[in-house]
C-alpha positions in Angstrom: 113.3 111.8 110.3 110.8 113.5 107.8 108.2 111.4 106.7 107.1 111.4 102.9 103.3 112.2 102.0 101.6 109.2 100.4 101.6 110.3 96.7 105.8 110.6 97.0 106.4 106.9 98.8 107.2 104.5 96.4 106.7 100.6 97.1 109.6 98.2 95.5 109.3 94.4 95.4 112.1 91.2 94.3 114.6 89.7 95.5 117.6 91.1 97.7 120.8 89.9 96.2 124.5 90.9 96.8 126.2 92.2 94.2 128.8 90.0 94.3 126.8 87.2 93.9 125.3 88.9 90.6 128.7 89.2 89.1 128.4 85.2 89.1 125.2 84.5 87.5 124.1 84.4 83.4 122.0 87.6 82.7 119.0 84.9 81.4 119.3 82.8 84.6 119.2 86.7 87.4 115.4 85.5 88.1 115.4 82.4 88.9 119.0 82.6 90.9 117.5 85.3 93.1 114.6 84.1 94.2 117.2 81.0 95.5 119.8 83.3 97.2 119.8 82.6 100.9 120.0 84.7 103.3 123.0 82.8 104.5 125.2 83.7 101.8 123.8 87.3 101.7 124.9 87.5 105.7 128.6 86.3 104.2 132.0 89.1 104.6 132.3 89.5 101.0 128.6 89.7 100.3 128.0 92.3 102.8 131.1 94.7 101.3 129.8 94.0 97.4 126.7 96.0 98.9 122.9 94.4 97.7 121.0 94.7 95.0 116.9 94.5 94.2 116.2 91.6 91.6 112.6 92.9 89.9 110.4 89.6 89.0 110.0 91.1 85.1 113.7 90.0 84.6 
């Protein structure tokens, strides 16, 4: 695997969330909800199809 030079690596930070679970929540409530998903639920069979998303803090 090719690794990236410094100035082309880009650093991401949030909250891993399936996408499933996303579907559920109000669009004014995303924050909060994701910084209380569990990695429990994420580890769930329909969580782990829906795929993940990244939840940014400035939601």
């Amino acid at each position: 695997m090719e690794t990236k030079p410094d100035h082309l690596k880009e650093t991401l930070e949030g909250n891993v969330v399936a996408i499933s679970c996303l579907r559920t929540i109000p669009s004014a409530q995303t924050g909060e909800a994701a910084k209380e998903h569990s990695t429990a639920c994420a580890l769930m069979g329909h969580c782990i199809e829906s795929g993940y998303g990244l939840v940014d803090s400035n939601v």
